[in-house]
C-alpha positions in Angstrom: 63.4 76.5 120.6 67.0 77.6 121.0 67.8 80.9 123.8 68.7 84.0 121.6 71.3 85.1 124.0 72.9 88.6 123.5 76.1 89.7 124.9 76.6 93.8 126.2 80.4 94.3 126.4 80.6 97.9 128.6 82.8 100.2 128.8 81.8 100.8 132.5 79.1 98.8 134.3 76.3 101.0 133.4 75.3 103.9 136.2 71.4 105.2 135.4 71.4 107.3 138.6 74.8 109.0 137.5 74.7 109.7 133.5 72.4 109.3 130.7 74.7 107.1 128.8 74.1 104.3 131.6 70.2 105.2 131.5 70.5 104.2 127.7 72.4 101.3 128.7 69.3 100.2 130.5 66.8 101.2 128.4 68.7 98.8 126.0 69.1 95.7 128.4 65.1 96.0 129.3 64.4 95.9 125.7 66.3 92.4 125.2 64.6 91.3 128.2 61.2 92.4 127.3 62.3 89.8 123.8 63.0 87.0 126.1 66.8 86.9 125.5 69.2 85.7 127.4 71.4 88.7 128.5 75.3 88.2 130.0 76.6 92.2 130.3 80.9 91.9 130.4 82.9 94.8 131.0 86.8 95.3 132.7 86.1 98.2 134.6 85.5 97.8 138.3 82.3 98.3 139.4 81.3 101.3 141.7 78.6 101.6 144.4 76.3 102.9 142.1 76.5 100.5 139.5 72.9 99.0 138.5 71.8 96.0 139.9 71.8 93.7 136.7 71.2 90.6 138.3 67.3 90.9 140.0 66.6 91.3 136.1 68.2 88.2 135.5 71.1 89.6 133.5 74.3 87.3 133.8 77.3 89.5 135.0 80.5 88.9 134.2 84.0 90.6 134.0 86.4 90.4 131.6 90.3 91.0 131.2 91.9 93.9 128.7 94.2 92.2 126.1 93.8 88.7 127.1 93.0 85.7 125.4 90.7 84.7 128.4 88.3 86.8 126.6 88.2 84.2 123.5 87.6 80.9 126.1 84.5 83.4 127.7 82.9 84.5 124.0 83.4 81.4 122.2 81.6 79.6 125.4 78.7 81.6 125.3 78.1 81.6 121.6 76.2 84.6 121.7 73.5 85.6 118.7 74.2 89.6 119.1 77.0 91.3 120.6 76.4 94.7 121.4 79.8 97.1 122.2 79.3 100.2 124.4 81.3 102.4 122.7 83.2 102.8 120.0 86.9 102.1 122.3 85.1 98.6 123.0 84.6 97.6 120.0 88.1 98.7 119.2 89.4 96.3 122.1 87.3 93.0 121.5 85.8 93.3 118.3 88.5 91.3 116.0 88.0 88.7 118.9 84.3 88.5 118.9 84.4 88.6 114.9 87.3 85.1 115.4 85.1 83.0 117.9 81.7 83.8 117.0 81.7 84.8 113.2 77.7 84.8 112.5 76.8 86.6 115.6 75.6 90.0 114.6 77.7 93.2 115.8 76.2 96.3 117.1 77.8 99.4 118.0 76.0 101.4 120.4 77.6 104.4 119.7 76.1 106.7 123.0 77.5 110.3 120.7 79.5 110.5 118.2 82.6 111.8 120.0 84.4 112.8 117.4 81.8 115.7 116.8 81.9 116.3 120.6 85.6 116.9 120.8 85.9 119.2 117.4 82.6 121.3 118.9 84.7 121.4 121.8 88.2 122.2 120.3 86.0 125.2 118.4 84.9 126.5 122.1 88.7 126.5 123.2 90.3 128.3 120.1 87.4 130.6 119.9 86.8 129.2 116.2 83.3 128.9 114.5 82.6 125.5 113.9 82.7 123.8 110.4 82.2 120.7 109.0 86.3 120.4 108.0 87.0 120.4 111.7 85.6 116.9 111.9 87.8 115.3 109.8 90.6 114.0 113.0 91.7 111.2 114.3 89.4 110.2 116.1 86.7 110.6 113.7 88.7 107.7 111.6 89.1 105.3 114.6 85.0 106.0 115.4 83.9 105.5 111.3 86.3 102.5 111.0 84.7 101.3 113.9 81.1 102.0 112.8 82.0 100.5 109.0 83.3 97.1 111.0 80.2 96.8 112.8 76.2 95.1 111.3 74.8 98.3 112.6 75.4 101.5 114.7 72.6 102.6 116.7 72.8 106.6 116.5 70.4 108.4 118.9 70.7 111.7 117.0 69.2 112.3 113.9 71.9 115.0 113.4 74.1 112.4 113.9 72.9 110.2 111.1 72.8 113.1 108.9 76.3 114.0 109.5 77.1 109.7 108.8 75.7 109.9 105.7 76.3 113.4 103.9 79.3 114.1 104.9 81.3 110.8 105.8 78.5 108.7 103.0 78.4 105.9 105.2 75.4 103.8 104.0 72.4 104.6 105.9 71.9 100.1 105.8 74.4 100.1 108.4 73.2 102.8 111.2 70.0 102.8 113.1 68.1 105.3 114.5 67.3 104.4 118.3 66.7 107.5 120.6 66.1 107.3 124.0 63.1 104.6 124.9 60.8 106.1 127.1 57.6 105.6 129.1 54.6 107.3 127.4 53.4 110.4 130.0 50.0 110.0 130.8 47.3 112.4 132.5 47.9 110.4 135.6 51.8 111.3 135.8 50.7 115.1 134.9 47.9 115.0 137.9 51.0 114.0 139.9 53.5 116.9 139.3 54.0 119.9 141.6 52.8 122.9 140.1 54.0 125.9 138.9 53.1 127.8 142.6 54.7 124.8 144.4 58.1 124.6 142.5 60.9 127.5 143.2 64.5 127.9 142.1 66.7 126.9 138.9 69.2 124.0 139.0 71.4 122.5 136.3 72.2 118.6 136.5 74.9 116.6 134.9 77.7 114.3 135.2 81.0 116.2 136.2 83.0 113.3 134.0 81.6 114.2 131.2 83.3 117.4 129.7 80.4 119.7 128.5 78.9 119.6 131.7 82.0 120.8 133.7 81.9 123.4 131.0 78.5 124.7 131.5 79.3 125.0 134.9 81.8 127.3 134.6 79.9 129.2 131.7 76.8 129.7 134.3 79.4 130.4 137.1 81.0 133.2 135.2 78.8 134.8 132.3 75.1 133.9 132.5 74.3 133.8 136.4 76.5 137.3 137.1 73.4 138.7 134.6 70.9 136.4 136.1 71.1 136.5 139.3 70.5 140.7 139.2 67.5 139.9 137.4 66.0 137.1 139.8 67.6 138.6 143.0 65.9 135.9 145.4 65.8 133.0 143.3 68.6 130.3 143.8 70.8 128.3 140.9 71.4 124.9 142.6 74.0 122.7 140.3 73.8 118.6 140.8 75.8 116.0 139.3 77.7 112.7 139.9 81.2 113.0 140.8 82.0 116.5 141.8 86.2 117.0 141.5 87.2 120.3 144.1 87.6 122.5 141.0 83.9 121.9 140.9 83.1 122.1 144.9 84.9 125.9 144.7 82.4 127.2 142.9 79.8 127.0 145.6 78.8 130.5 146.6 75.7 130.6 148.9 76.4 135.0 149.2 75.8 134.7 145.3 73.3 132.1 145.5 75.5 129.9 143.7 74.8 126.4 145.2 76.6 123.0 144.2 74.9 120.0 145.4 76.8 117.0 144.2 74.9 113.8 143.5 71.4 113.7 143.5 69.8 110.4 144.6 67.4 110.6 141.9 67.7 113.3 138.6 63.6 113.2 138.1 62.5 113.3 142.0 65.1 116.4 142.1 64.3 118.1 139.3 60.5 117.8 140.0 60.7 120.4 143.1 62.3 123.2 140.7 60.8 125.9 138.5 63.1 125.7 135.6 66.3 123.6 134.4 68.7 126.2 132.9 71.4 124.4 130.9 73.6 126.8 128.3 75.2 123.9 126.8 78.2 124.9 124.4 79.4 122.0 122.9 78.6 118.6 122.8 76.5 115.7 120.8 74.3 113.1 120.7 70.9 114.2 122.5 70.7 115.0 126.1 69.3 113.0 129.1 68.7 115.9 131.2 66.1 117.5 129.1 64.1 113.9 128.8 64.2 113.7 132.7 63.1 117.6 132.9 60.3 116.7 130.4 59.0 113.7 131.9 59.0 115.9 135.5 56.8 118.6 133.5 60.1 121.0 134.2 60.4 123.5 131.5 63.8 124.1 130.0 66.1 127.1 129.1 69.0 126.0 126.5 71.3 126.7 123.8 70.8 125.3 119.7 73.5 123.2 120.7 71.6 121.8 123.6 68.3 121.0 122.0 70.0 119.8 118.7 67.6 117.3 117.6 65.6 116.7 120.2 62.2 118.3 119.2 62.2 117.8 115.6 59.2 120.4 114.0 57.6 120.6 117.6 57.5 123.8 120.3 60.4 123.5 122.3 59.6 122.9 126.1 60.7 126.3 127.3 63.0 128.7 125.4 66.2 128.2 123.2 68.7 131.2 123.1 72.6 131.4 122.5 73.1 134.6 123.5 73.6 135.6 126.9 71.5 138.8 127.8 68.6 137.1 125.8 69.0 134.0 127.6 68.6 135.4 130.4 65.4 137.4 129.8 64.2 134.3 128.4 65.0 132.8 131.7 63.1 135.7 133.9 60.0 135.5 131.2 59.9 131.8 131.9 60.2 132.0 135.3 57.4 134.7 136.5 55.1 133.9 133.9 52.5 131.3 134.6 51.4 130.9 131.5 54.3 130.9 129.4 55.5 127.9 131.7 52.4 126.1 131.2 52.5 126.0 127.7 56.3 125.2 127.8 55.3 121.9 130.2 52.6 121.1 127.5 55.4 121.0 124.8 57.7 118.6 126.9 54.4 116.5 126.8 54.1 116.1 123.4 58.0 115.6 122.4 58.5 113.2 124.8 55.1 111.6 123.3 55.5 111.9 119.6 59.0 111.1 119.3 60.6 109.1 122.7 57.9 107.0 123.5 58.7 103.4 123.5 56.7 101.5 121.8 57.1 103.2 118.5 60.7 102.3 118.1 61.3 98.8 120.2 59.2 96.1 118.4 60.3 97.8 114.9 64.2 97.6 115.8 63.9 94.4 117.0 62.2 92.9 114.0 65.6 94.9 112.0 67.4 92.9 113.9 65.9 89.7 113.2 65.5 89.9 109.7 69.4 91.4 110.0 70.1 88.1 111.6 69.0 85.6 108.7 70.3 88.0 105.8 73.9 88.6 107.5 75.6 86.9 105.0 74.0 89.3 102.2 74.2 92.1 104.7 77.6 91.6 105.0 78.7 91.2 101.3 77.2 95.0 100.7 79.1 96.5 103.2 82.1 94.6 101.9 84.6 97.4 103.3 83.5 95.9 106.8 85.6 92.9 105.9 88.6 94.6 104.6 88.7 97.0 107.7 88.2 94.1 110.0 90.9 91.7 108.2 93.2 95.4 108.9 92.3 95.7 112.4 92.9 92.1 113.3 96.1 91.8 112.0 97.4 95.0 114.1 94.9 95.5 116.8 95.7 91.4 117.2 99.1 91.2 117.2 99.4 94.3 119.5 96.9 92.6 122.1 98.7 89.6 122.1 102.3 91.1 122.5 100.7 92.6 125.7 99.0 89.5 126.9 102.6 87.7 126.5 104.0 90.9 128.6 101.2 90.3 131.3 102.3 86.7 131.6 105.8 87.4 132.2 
């Protein structure tokens, strides 16, 4: 019987322990592997000392060159039966390439958030605007739906997101998946486990300082929420972790204020298990959020904004509360806090979304059959999404030629 053999092209070698788009990156691998298929992951960035460890798994690494034809020797080697690209800037770089040597492998676009709904929420914040729907319609939005209308399938992790695909933009609902995050089932043993409510102290806020809405919410906790807060719970700490801390971010520490910023943490769920509550006022942003999966499977309640719980819970009891405004998030925040009760019953929520609508196996064996029967009908497949093929013949001729007037360059 011949290897299925799937190739991961990343925009960065994935980083679990730093953001929760490298966490989906190996939720994704361990499916494949769990399906016996050969897995080489490829990406040009240079690896960091957090990088995950792909090869234990037995996961061929290998890296690859930006704009060189080196790329079509490696690809049309490996022959692989699914390409996946980490991002919609990949599958800008090598797609046309992937689509030359290896016409009948199936492309996937994992698309992490759709970042075109990121940056307008975010251009909103700046300008002070409301948000509508018109402010999507930017550049980038075309390079990210070109991208998405090239691809077999994009694997959305929001069901927001796929709303927005298909009303707004009417992208065809046969090319995009829904995949959220993959996660382990929590059982009465992991809930026997947890520290309880008497045993846990403090807020903290986690995220990855690379990643824009993060550093924002920082700075919103820094200057409007904990000023209220922090009169309200005069003992109680606000401890802030994330990966790669710039010294904008290091200023902020304030122990007089209780104010602490604690870099890295080794690991998000052992960390977060020791506190009372995560406290994350997200203001902008997309896709669906790590953090609250890791507070969740810690049995850490959760105080957020609509924007941070968008799509996450579906018609089930958020795990904490969910407030925009200020003065009532921060009541919120006190109420859940001192109350016992209230937190229990927030921890039982967490239980059941992360139950009834993350847990593994209702999503992996379905999307793998999809992409099996995907597989044998690609031909059909491809034919109804017809505008694929125009865009792609498009993006070859100039992404191509561009690429190659570079590669030429390099040579020189």
């Amino acid at each position: 019987m011949k290897e299925k053999r799937v190739l991961f092209i990343g925009l960065v070698w994935p980083e679990p322990t730093s953001s929760a788009a490298g966490f989906r990156m190996m939720q994704l691998i361990e499916t494949f592997l769990d399906r016996s298929y050969q897995i080489t992951f490829a990406s040009a960035a240079a690896k960091s000392p957090y990088s995950a460890a792909l090869k234990p798994l037995g996961v061929d690494e290998q890296s690859i060159v930006l704009n060189s034809d080196s790329f079509d020797g490696f690809i049309a080697a490996l022959q692989p039966d699914i390409v996946v690209f980490d991002r919609f800037m990949v599958e800008e770089q090598y797609g046309w390439r992937v689509a030359q040597q290896c016409p009948d492998a199936l492309r996937i676009l994992d698309t992490e958030d759709l970042h075109f709904l990121r940056q307008a929420r975010q251009t909103c914040i700046k300008n002070k605007d409301d948000f509508s729907f018109e402010e999507l319609f930017t550049d980038t939005a075309k390079r990210e739906i070109a991208s998405i209308l090239r691809c077999d399938l994009s694997l959305i992790i929001s069901e927001s997101e796929m709303k927005i695909l298909t009303e707004v933009f009417r992208i065809s609902p046969d090319i995009l998946y829904y995949l959220p995050f993959l996660e382990n089932e929590i059982t009465a043993t992991d809930i026997n486990a947890w520290k309880p409510f008497e045993e846990r102290k403090d807020l903290l806020f986690i995220g990855n300082f690379i990643h824009e809405p993060n550093w924002h919410t920082v700075q919103y906790l820094k200057t409007t929420v904990w000023p209220i807060l922090r009169k309200m719970l005069p003992k109680v700490e606000l401890h802030i972790y994330g990966a790669y801390p710039t010294q904008k971010v290091l200023q902020l520490h304030n122990p007089r204020e209780n104010f602490h910023i604690k870099g890295r943490a080794d690991s998000a769920k052992l960390t977060m298990s020791n506190y009372r509550l995560l406290v994350a006022p997200i203001q902008f942003g997309a896709g669906v959020k790590g953090k609250f999966i890791d507070a969740m499977q810690t049995g850490t309640p959760s105080i957020t904004t609509s924007i941070g719980a968008e799509a996450m819970r579906g018609n089930l009891s958020w795990d904490g509360f969910i407030e925009d405004e200020p003065e009532i998030f921060c009541q919120k925040t006190v109420e859940l806090y001192n109350d016992e009760i209230t937190w229990k019953t927030a921890q039982t929520n967490g239980i059941r979304i992360i139950n009834e609508r993350y847990e593994k196996r209702k999503y992996q064996a379905d999307f793998m059959t999809n992409l099996s029967l995907l597989k044998v009908q690609l031909d059909k497949h491809r034919q109804q999404n017809f505008i694929s093929q125009i865009l792609l013949h498009h993006t070859v001729q100039s992404t191509k030629y561009m690429s190659l007037w570079i590669a030429e360059k390099n040579k020189q």
